[in-house]
Backbone as ProteinMPNN parsed JSONL, in Angstrom:
{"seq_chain_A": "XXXXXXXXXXXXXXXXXXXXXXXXXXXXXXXXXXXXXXXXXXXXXXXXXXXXXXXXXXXXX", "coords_chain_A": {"N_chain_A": [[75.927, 95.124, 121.291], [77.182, 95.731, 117.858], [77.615, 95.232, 114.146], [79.641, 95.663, 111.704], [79.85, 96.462, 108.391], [80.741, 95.894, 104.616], [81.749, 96.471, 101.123], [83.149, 94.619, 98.98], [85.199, 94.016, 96.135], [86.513, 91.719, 93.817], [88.351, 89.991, 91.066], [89.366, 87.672, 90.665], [88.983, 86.112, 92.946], [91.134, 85.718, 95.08], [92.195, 88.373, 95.79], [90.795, 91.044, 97.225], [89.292, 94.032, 97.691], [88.166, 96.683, 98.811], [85.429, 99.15, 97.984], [83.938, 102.122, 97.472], [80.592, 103.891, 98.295], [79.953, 106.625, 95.761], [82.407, 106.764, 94.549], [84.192, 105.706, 91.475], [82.133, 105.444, 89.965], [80.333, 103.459, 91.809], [77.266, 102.631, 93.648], [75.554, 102.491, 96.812], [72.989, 101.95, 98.651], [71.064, 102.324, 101.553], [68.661, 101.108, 103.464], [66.118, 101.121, 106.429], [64.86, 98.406, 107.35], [62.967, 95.399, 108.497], [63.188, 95.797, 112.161], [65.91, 95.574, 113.054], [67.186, 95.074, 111.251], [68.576, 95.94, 107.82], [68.272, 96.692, 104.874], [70.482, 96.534, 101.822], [71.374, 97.612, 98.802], [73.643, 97.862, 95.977], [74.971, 99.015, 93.569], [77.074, 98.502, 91.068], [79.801, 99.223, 88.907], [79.686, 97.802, 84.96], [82.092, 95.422, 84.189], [85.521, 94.425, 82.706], [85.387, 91.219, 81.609], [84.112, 90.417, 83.593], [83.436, 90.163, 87.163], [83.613, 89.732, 90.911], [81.566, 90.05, 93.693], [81.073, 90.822, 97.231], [79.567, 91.24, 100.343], [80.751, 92.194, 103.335], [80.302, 91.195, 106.85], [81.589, 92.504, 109.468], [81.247, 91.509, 113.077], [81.368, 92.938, 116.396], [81.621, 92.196, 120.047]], "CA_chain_A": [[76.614, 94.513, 120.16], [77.001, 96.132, 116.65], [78.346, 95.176, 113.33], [80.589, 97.058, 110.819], [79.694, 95.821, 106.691], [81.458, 96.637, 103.428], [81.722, 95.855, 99.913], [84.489, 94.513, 98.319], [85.502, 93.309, 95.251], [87.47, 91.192, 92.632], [88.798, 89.93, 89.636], [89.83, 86.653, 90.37], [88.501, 85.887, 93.827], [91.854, 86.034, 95.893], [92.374, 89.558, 96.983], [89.696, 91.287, 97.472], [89.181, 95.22, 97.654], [86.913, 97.599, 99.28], [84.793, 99.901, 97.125], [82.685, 103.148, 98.537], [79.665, 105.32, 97.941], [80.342, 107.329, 94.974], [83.905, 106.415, 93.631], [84.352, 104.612, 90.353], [80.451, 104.723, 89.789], [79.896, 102.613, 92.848], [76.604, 103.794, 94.432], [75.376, 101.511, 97.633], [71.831, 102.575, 99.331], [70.73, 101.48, 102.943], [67.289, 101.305, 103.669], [65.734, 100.448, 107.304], [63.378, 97.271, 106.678], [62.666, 94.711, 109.71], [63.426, 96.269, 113.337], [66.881, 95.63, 113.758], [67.594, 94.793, 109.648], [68.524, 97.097, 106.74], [68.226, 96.606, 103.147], [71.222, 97.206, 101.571], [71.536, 98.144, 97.586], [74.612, 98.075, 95.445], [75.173, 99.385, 92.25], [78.8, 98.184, 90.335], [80.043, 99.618, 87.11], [80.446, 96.292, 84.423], [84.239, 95.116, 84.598], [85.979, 93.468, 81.396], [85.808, 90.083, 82.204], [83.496, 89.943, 85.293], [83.65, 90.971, 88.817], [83.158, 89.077, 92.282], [81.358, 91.202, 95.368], [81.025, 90.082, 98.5], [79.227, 92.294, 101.459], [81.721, 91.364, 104.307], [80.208, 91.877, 107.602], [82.142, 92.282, 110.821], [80.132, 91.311, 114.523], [81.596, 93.28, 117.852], [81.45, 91.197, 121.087]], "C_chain_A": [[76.199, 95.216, 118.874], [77.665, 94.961, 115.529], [78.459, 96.015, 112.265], [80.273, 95.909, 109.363], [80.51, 97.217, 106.174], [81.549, 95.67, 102.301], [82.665, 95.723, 99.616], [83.977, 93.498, 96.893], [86.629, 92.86, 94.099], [87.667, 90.406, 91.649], [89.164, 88.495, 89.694], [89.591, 85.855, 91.922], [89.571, 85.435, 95.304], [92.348, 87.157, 96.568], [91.046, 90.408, 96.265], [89.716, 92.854, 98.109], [88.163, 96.302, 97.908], [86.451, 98.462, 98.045], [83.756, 101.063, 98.088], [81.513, 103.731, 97.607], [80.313, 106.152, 96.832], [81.969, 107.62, 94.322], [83.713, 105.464, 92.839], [83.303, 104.096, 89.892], [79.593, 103.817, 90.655], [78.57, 103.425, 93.735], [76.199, 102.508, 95.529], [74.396, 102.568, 98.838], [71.661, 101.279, 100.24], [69.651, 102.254, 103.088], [66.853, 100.461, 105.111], [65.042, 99.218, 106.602], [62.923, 96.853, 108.102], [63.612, 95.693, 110.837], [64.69, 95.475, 113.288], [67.721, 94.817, 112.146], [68.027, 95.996, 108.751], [69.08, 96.217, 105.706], [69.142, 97.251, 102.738], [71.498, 97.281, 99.889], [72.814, 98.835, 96.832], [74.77, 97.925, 94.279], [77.165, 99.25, 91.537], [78.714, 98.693, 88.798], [80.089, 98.131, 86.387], [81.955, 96.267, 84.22], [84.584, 94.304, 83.376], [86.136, 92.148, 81.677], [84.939, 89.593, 83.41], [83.931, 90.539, 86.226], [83.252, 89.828, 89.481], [82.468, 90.383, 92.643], [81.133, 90.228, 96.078], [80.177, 91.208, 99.56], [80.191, 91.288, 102.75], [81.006, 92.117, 105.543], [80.975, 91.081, 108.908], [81.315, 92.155, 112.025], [81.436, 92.124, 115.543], [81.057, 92.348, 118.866], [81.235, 92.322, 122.364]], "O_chain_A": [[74.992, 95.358, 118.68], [78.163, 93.924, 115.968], [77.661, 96.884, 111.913], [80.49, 94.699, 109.429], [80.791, 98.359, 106.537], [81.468, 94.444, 102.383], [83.438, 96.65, 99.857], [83.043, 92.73, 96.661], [87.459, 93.634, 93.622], [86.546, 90.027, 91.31], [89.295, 88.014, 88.568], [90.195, 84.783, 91.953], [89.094, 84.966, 96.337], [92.848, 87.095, 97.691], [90.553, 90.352, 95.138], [90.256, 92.871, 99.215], [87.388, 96.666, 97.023], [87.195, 98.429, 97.065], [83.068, 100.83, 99.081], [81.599, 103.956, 96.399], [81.488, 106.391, 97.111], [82.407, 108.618, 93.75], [83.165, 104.422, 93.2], [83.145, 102.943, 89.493], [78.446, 103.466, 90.379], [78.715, 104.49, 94.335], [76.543, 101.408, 95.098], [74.783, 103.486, 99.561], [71.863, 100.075, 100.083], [69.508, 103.47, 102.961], [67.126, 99.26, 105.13], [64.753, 99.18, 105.406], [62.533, 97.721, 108.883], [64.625, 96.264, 110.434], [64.393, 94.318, 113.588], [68.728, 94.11, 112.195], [67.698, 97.107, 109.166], [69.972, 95.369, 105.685], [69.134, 98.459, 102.975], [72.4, 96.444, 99.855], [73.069, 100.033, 96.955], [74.744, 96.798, 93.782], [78.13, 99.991, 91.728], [77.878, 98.578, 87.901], [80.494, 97.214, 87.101], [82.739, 97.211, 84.13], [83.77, 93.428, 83.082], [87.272, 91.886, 82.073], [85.104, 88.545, 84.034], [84.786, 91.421, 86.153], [82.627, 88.948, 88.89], [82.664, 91.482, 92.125], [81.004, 89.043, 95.767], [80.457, 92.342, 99.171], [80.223, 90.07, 102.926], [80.969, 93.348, 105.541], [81.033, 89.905, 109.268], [80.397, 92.969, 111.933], [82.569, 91.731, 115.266], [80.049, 91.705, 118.572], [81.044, 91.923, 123.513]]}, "name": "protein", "num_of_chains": 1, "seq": "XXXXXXXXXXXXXXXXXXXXXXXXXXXXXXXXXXXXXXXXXXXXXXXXXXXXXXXXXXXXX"}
């Protein structure tokens, strides 16, 4: 079993929009920690008005 994460974000908390690694100032560092954990680190530009994020993670069966 794995799972798949990602960042998203938005403006008003109904749709909701991925963001990557190095586009639009977005930087997002993964660091091992605990045996079967990782530390994950996300950097957002400020947004006029605010921002949401979310880390959305998916589970495999």
């Amino acid at each position: 079993d794995f799972a798949t994460d990602s960042v998203e974000t938005s403006g008003d908390m109904a749709v909701w929009n991925p963001v990557f690694h190095g586009i639009n100032g977005v930087t997002i560092e993964t660091t091992p920690a605990e045996p079967g954990f990782l530390h994950v680190t996300v950097h957002l530009p400020a947004a006029p008005g605010g921002l949401f994020a979310r880390l959305k993670v998916v589970g495999s069966n």
